[in-house]
C-alpha positions in Angstrom: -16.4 90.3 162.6 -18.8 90.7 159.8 -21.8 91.5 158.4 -24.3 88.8 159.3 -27.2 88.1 156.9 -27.2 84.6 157.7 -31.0 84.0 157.9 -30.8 84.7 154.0 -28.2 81.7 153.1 -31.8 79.7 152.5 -32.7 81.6 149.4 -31.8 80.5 145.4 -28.4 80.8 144.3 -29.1 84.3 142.5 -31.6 86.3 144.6 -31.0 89.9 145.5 -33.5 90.1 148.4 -33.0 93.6 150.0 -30.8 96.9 149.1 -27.1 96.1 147.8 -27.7 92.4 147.6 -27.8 89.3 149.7 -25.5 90.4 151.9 -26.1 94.2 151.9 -22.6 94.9 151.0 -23.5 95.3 146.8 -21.7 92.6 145.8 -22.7 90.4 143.0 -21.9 86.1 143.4 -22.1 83.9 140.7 -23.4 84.2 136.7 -21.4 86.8 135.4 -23.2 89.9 133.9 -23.4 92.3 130.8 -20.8 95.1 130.4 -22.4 97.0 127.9 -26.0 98.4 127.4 -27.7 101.2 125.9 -31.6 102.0 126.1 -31.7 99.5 123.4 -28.1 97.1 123.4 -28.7 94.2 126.3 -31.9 94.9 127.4 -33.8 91.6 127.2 -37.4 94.3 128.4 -38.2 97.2 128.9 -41.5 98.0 131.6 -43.3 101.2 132.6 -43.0 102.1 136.1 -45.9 104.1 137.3 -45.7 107.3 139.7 -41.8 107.9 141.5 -40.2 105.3 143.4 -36.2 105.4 144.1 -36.2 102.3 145.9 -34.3 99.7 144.8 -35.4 96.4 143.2 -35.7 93.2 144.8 -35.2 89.9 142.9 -36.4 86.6 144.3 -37.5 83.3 142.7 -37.8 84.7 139.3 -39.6 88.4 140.4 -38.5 91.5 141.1 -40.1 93.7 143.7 -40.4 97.0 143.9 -42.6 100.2 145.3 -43.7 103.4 144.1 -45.9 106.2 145.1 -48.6 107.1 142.2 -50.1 110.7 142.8 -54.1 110.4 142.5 -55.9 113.8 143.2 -53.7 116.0 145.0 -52.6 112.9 147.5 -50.5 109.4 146.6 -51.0 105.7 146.7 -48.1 104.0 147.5 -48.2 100.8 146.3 -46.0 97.7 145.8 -45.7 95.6 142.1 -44.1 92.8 141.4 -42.6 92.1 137.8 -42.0 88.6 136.1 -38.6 88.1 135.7 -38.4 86.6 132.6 -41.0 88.7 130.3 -41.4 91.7 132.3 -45.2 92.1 133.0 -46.6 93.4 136.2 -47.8 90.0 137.9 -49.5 92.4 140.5 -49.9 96.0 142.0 -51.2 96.1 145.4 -51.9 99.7 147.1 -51.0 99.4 150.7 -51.7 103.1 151.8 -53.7 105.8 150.5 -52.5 110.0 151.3 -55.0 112.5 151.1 -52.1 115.2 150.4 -48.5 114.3 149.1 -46.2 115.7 152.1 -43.0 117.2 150.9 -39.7 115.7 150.4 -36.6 116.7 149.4 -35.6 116.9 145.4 -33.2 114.4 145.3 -36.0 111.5 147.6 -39.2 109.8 146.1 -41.9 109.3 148.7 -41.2 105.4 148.1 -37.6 105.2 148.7 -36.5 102.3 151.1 -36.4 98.7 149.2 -37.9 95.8 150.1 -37.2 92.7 151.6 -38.4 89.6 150.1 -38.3 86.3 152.8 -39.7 83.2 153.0 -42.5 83.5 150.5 -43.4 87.2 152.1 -42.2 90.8 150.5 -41.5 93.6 153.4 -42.2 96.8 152.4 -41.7 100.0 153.8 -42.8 103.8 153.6 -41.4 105.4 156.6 -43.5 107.4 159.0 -46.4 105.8 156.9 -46.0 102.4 157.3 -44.5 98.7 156.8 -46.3 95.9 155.6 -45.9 92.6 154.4 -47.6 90.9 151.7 -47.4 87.3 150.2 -44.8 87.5 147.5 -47.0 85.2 145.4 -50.3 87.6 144.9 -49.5 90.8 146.8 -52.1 90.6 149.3 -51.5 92.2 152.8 -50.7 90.1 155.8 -49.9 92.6 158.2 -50.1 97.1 158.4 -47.9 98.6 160.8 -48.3 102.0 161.3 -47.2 102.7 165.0 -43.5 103.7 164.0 -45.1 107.5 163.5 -42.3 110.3 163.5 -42.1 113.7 161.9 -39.9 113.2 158.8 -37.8 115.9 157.4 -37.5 115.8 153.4 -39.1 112.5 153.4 -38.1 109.2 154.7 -35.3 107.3 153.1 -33.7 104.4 154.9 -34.0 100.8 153.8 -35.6 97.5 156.7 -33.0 95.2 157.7 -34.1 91.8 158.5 -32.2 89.5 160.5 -33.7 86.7 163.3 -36.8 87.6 162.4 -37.0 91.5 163.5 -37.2 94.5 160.6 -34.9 97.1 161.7 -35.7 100.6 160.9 -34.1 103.8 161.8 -36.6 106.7 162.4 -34.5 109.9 162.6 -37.2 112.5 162.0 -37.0 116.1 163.1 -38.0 115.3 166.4 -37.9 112.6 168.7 -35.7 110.1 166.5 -35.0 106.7 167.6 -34.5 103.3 166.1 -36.6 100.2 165.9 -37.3 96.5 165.6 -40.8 95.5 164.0 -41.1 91.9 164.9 -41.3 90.1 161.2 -44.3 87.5 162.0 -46.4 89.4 163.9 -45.7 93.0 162.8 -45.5 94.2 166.1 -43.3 97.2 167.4 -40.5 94.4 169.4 -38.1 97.3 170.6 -38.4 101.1 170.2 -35.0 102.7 171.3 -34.7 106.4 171.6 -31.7 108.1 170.4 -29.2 108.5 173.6 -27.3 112.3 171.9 -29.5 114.8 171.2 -28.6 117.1 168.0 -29.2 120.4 167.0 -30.6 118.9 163.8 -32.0 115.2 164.4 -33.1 113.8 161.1 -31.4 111.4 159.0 -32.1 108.3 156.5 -29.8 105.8 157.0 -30.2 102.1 156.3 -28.6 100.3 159.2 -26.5 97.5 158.8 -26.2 93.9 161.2 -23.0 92.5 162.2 -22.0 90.4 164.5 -19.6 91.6 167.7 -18.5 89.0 170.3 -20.5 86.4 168.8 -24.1 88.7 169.6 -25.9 90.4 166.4 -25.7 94.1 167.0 -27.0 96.9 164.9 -25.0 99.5 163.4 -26.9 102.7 162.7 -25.0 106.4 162.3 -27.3 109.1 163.2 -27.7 112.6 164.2 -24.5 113.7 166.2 -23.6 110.5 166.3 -23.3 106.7 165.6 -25.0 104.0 167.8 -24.4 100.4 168.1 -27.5 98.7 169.2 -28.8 95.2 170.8 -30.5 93.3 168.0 -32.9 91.2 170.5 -33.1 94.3 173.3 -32.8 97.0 171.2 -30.6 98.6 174.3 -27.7 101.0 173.1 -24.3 99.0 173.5 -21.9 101.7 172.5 -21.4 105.0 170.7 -19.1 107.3 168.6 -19.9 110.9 168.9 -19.1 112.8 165.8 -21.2 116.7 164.3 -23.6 115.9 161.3 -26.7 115.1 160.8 -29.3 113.8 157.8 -27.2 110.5 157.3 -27.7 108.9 154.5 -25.3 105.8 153.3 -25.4 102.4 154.9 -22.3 101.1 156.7 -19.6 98.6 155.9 -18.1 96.2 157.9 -14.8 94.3 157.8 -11.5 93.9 159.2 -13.1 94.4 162.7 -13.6 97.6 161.7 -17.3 99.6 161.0 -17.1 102.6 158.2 -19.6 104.9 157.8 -20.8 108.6 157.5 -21.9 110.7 159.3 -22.8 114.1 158.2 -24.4 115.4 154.7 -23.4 118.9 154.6 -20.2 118.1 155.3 -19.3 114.5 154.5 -16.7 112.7 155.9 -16.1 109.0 156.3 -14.9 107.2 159.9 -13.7 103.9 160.6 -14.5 102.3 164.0 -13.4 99.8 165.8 -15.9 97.2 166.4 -17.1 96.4 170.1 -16.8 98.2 173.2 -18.8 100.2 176.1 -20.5 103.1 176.2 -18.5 106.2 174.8 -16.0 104.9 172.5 -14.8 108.3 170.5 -11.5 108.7 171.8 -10.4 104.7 171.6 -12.1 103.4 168.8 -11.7 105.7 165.9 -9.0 104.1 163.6 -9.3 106.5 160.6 -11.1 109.4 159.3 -11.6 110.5 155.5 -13.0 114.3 154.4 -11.9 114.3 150.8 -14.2 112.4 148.4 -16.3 111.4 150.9 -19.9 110.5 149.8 -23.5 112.1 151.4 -25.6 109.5 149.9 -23.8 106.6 147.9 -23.0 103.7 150.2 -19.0 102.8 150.4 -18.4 99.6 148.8 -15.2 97.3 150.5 -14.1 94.6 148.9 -10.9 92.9 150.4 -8.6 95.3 151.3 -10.0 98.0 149.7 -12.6 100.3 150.0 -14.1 102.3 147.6 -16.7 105.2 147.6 -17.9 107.9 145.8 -18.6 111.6 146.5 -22.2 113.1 145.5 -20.7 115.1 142.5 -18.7 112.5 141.3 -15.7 112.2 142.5 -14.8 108.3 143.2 -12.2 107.0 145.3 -10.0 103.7 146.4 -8.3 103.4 149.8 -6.9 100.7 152.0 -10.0 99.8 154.5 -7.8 99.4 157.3 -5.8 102.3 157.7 -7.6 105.1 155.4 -4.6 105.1 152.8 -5.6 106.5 149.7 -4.8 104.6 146.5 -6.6 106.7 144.0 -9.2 109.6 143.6 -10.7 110.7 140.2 -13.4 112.4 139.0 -16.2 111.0 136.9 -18.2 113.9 136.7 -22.2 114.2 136.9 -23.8 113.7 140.7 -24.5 110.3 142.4 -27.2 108.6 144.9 -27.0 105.1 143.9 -24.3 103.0 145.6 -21.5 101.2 143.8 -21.3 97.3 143.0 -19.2 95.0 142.8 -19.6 92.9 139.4 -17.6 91.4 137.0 -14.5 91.5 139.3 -14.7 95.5 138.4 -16.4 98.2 140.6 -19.8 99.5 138.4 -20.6 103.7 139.3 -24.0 104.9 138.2 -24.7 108.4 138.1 -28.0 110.3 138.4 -28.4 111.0 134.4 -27.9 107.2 133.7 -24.0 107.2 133.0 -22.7 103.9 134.4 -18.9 103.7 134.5 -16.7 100.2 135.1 -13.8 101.0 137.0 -11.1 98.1 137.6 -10.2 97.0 140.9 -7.2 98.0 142.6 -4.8 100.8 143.8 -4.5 101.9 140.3 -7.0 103.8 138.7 -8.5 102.7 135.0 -11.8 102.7 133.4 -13.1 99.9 131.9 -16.6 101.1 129.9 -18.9 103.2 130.3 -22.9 102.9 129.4 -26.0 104.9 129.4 -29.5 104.4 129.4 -32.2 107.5 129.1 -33.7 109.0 132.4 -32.9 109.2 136.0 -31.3 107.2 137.8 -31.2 107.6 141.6 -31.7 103.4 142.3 -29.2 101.3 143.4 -29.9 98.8 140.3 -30.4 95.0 141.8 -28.4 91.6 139.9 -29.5 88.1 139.5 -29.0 85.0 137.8 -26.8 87.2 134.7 -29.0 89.9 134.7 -29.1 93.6 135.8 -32.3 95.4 137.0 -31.8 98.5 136.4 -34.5 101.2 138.0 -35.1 104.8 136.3 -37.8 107.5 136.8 -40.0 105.7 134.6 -39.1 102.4 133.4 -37.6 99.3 135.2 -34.5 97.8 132.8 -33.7 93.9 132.6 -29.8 94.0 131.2 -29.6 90.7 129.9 -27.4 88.8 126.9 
């Protein structure tokens, strides 16, 4: 049992299509990258961002895609660019959606969080309650608006599409109402709508959810208020659940070793592993482990192997053993975290929210490798491809290159 992304296996050796990679699981394949960098050591350009975006870049057939929200006379135009790879100029800035007034959002989101997805030729981007479109990856022009998936978000909307078999899933927790959704990829119609089964005392969340397959069927994995649902990828019909207290869910979940690891709370953070499959109410024959100390509110956890590692929101990183919630290390970095850690350079790469990346080598013994830094804030997952790191701050858009 794994996570399935199999629809991707078509693109370039290199491409980093979606949030945390081919695969979703941040690892980096191939062409090794840089270890060091500065705002001036490595970086092969430099390009102005404008307005806020904390979505991550995508990188496919030498671009890299990306959205932002630009304010413009009290309201925002969210918009989607795409760089050139190799010299860093914008090759095009579309706006897909125009807002009278800016809503609010929480400090810590942008009102153009969730990365695209970049498919056959196409660019799938996403703004929450106001919309998904896709647009041809060659010229930005809009193919298809959706804006049927309306739900009242709390602090903004934050989750990342998944695409597999042709259907975007989206998970729309907002302070009412939440449910989860498939928009079908070619048509950009709503396939499946599936309301939430548990209701919570507080319902939002931003989760990316994550695709594996169970039994040989794909199923979606998506933690949410109260509680974690496993859902039908062609039905969208709830196959089984985990009940657990929390609410405004934030990292995406692993998979591996038959086992699904996520969290489910923000206030109070704790990690659970789950075993895959099952009917119905699962939470008192399917929880394998459970982890409160060091667990993270926002940063995705990261397994590789045996070993799972993860890091809390003020900076406190750990290593345990992915199948029985052993701890091997726990240390503190320092500064606070949103972006998610990769896997690179067969060492495990932390960025903080200041710009403080720190290599950390693999195993059950702790050591740091390096650190770097690079000016402004950085809330982005940063995106690898073909030797290079795209690294996203407040204002500029990094290529790390030798």
């Amino acid at each position: 049992m794994f996570v399935v992304m199999c629809g991707l296996c078509a693109l370039m050796a290199g491409d980093w299509p979606q949030f945390r990679g081919p695969n979703s699981d941040g690892h980096v394949v191939g062409t090794v990258t840089p270890v060091e960098w500065s705002d001036t050591k490595n970086v092969a350009w430099k390009t102005p961002i404008p307005g806020l975006g904390w979505s991550s870049p995508a990188v496919v057939d030498g671009k890299v895609f990306l959205t932002t929200a630009v304010p413009r006379d009290g309201g925002l135009a969210l918009r989607a660019l795409a760089v050139d790879a190799q010299s860093g100029k914008v090759i095009w800035d579309r706006e897909v959606r125009s807002l009278e007034k800016a809503p609010e959002i929480h400090t810590k989101n942008s009102h153009a969080s969730p990365t695209p997805v970049v498919r056959d030729g196409a660019v799938f981007v996403h703004f929450g309650t106001f919309g998904m479109a896709k647009l041809a990856a060659a010229d930005g022009s809009i193919l298809w608006l959706n804006t049927e998936l309306i739900y009242p978000p709390l602090h903004g909307s934050g989750g990342s599409p998944v695409l597999h078999d042709g259907k975007l899933v989206v998970v729309c927790d907002g302070s009412q109402k939440p449910f989860v959704a498939a928009i079908d990829a070619e048509t950009g119609k709503v396939a499946w709508k599936s309301p939430r089964s548990v209701e919570a005392r507080i319902s939002h969340s931003f989760v990316t959810a994550t695709v594996a397959l169970v039994g040989g069927k794909a199923q979606v994995m998506a933690p949410g208020p109260a509680h974690f649902a496993a859902y039908d990828l062609a039905s969208g019909k709830e196959l089984w659940r985990v009940r657990a207290p929390g609410w405004s869910v934030v990292p995406q979940p692993a998979i591996g070793h038959g086992l699904v690891i996520y969290n489910h709370d923000y206030d109070n953070p704790e990690l659970m592993a789950v075993r895959l499959g099952g009917e119905g109410d699962v939470t008192e024959s399917h929880v394998a482990w459970r982890i409160k100390r060091g667990a993270p509110s926002t940063p995705s956890p990261l397994l590789i192997g045996d070993e799972l590692y993860f890091i809390s929101d003020n900076g406190v990183a750990s290593c345990v053993n992915a199948k029985t919630g052993e701890q091997h290390w726990m240390e503190r970095l320092g500064g606070n975290y949103s972006a998610s850690p990769i896997y690179a350079n067969d060492r495990v790469l932390f960025l903080s929210e200041n710009g403080l990346a720190t290599w950390v080598k693999l195993g059950s013994e702790f050591s740091v490798l390096g650190t770097n830094e690079v000016s402004g804030r950085t809330f982005a997952t940063p995106a690898f491809s073909n030797g290079a790191m795209y690294l996203r701050t407040d204002e500029h858009l990094f290529k790390i290159s030798q």
